[in-house]
OpenMM code with the backbone's topology and positions (N, CA, C; nanometers):
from openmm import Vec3, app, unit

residues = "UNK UNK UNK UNK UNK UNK UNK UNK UNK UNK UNK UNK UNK UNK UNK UNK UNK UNK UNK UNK UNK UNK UNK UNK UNK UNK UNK UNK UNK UNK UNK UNK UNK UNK UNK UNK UNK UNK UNK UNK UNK UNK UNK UNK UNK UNK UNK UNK UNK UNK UNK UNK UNK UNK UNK UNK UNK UNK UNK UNK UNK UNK UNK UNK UNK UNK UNK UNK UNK UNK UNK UNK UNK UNK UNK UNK UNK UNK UNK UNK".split()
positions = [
    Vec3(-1.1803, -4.9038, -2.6774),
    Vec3(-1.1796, -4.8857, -2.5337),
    Vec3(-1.0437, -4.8335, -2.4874),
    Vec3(-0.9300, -4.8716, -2.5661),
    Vec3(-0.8266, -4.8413, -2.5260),
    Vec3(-0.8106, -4.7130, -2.5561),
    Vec3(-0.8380, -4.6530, -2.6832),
    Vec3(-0.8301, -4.4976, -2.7057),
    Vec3(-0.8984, -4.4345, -2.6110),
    Vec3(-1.0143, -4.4377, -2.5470),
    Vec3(-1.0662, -4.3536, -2.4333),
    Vec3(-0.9867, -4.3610, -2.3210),
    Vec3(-0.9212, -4.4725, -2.2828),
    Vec3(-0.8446, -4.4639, -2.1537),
    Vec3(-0.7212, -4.3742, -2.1697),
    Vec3(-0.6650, -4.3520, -2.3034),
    Vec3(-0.5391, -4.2710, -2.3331),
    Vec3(-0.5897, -4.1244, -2.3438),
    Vec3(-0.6928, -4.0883, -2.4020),
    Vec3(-0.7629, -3.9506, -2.4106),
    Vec3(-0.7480, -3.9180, -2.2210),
    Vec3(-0.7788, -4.0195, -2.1587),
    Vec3(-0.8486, -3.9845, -2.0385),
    Vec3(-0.7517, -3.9721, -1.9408),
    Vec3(-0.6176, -4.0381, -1.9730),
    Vec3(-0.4706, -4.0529, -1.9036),
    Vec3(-0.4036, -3.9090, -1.9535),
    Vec3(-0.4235, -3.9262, -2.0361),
    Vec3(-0.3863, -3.7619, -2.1148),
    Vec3(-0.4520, -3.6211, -2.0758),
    Vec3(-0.5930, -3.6037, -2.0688),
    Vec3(-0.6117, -3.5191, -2.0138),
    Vec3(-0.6195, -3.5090, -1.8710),
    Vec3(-0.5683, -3.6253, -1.7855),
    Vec3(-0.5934, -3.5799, -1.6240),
    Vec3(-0.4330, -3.5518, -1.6463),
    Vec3(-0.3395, -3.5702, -1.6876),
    Vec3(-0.2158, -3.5299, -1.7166),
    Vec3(-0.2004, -3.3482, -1.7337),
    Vec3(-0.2762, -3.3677, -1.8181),
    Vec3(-0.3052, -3.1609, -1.8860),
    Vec3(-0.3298, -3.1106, -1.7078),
    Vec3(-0.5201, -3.1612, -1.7059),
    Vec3(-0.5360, -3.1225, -1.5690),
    Vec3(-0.4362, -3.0780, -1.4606),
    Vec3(-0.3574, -3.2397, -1.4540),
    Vec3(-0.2702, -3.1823, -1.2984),
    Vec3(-0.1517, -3.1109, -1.3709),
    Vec3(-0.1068, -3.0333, -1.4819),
    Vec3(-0.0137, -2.9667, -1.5016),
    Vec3(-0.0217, -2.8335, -1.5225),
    Vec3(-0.1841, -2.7907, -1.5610),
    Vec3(-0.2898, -2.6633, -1.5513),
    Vec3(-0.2932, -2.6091, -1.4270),
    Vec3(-0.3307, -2.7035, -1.3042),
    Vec3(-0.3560, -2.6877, -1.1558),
    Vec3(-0.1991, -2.6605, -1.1315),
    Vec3(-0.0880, -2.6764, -1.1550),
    Vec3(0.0000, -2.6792, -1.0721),
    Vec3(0.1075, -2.5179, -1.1244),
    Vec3(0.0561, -2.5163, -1.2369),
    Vec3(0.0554, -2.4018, -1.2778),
    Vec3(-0.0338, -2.2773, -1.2459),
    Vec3(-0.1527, -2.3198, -1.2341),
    Vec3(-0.2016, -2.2189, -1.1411),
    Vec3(-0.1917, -2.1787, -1.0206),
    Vec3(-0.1428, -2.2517, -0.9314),
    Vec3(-0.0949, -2.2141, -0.7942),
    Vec3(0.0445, -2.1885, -0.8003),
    Vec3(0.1628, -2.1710, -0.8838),
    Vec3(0.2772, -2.1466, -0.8903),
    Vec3(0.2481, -1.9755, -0.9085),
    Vec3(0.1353, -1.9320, -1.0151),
    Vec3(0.1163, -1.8266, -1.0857),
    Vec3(0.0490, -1.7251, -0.9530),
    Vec3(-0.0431, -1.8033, -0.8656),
    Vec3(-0.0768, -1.7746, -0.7805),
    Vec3(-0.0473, -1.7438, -0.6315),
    Vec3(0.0954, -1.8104, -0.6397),
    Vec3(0.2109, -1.7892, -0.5651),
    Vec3(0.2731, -1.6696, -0.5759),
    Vec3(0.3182, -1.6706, -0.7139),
    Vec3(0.3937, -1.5250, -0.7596),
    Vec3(0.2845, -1.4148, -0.7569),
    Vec3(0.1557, -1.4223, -0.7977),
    Vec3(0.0701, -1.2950, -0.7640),
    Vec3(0.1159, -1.2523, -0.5912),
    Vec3(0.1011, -1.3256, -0.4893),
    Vec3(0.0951, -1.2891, -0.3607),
    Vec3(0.2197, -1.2648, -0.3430),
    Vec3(0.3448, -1.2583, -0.3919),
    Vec3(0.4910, -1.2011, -0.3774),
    Vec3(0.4759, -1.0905, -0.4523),
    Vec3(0.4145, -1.0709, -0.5602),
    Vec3(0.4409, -0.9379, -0.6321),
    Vec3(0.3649, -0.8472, -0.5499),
    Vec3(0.2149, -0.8917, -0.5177),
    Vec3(0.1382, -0.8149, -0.4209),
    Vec3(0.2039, -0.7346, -0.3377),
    Vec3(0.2430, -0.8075, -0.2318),
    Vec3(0.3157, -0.7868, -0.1067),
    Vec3(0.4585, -0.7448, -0.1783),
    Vec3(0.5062, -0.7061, -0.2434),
    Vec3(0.6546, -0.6532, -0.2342),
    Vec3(0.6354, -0.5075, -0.2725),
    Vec3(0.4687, -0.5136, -0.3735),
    Vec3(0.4034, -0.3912, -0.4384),
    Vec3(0.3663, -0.2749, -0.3043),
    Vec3(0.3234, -0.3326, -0.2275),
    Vec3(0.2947, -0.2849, -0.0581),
    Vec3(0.3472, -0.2220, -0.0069),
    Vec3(0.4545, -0.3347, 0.0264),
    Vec3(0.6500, -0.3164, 0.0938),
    Vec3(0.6964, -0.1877, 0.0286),
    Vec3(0.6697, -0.1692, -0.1180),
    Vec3(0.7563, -0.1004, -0.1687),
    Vec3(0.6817, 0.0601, -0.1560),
    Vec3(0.5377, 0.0771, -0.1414),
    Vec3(0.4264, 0.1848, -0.1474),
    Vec3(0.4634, 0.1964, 0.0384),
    Vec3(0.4800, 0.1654, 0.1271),
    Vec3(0.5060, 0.1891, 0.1817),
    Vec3(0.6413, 0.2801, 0.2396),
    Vec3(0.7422, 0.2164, 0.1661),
    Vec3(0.8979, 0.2716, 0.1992),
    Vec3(0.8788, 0.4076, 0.0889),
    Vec3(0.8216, 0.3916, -0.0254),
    Vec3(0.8257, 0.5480, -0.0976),
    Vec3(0.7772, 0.6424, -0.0158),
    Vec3(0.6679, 0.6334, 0.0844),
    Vec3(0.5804, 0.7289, 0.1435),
    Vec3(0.6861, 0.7533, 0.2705),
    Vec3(0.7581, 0.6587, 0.3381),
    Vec3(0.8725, 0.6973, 0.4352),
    Vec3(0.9538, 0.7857, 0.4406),
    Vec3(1.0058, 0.7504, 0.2743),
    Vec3(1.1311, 0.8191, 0.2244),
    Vec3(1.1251, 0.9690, 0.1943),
    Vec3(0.9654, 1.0078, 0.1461),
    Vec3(0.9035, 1.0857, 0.1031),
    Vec3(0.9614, 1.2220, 0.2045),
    Vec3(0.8456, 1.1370, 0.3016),
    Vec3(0.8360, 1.2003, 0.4243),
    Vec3(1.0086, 1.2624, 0.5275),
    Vec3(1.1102, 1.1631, 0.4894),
    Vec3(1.2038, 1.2002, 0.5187),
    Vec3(1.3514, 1.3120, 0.4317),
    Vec3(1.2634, 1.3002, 0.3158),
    Vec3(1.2941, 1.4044, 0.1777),
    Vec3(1.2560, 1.5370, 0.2407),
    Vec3(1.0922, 1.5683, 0.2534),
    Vec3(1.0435, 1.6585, 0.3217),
    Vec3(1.0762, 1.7149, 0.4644),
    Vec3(1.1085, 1.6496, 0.5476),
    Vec3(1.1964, 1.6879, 0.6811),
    Vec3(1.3448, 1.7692, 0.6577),
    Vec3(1.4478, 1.6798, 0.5600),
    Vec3(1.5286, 1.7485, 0.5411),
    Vec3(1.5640, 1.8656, 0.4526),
    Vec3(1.4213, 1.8652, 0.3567),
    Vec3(1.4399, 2.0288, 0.2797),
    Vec3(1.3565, 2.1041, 0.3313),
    Vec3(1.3176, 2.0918, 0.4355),
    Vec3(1.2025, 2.1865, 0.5365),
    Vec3(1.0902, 2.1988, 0.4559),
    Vec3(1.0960, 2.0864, 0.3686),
    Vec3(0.9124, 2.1221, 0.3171),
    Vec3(0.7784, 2.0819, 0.4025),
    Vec3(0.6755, 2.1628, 0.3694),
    Vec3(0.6177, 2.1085, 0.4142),
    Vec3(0.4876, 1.9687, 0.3599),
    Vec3(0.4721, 1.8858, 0.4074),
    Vec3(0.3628, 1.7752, 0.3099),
    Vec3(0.2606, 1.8388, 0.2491),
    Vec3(0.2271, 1.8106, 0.1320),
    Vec3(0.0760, 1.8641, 0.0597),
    Vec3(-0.0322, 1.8214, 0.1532),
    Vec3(-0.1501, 1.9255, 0.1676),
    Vec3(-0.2265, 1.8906, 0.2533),
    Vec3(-0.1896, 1.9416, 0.3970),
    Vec3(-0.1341, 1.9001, 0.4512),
    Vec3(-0.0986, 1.9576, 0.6008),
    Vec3(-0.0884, 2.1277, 0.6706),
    Vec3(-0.1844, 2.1745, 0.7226),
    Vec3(-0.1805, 2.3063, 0.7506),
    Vec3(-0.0583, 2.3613, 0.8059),
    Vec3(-0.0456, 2.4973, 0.7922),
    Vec3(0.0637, 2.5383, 0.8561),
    Vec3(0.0993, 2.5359, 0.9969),
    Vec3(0.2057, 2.5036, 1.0618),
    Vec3(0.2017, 2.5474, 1.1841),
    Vec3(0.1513, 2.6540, 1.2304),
    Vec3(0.0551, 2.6471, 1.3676),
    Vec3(-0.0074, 2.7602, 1.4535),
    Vec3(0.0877, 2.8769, 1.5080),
    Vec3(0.0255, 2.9848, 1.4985),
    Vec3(0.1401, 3.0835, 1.5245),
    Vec3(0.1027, 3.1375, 1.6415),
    Vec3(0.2250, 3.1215, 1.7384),
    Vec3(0.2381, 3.1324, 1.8682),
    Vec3(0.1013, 3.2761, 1.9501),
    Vec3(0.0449, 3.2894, 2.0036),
    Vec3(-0.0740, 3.3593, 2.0085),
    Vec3(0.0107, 3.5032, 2.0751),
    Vec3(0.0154, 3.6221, 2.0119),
    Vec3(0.0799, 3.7293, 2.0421),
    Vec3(-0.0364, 3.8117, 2.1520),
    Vec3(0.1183, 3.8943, 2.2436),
    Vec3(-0.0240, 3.9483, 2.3564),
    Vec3(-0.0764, 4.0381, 2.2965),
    Vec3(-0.2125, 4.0538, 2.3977),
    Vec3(-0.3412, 4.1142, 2.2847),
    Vec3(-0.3839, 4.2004, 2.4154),
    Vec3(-0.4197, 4.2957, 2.4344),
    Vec3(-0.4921, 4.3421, 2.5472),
    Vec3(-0.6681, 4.2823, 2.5085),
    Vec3(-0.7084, 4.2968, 2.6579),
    Vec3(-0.8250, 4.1721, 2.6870),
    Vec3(-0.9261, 4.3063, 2.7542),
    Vec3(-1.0298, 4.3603, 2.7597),
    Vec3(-1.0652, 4.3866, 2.8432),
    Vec3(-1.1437, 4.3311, 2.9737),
    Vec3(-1.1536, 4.4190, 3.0680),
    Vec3(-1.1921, 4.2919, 3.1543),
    Vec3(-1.3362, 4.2766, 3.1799),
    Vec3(-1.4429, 4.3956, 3.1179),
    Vec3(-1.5001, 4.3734, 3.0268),
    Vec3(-1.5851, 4.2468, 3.0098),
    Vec3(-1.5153, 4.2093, 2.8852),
    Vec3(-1.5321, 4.1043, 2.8119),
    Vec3(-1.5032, 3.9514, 2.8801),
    Vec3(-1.4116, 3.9634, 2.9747),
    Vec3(-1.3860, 3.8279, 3.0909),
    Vec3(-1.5167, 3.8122, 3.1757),
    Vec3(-1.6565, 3.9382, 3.2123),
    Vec3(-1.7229, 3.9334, 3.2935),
    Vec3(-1.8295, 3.9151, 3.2185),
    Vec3(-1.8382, 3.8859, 3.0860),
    Vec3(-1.9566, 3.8133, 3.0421),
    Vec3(-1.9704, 3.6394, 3.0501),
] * unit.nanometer
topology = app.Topology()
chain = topology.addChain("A")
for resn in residues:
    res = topology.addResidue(resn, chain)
    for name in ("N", "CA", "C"):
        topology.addAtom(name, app.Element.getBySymbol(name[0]), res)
């Protein structure tokens, strides 16, 4: 009887040292997370402020519109 109570002192021992380890581990997941974020965030800032100062322009982003040059209109075409 006494050996089962020591098996049984022993493994709620394991138990609460498993559990307390898992929420320590689970702690550090949600800091690495969030610093992983923090940090995907400030690259895309920096990026963006890389690109401002070598006049590039971002991948993806169309060119600026070019100012609309005068055109003769007939008038015509205003009376349809």
């Amino acid at each position: 009887m006494t050996v089962q109570w020591i098996v049984m002192g022993v493994s709620l021992l394991l138990a609460l040292l498993a559990w307390s380890k898992a929420r320590r581990t689970a702690r550090r997941l949600e800091q690495l997370s969030q610093m992983y974020w923090e940090l995907k965030y400030q690259h895309g800032e920096l990026r963006v402020q890389v690109q401002r100062l070598t006049g590039e322009a971002p991948p993806g982003t169309p060119a600026p519109p070019r100012p609309p040059a005068d055109a003769f209109v007939p008038l015509t075409s205003l009376r349809k």
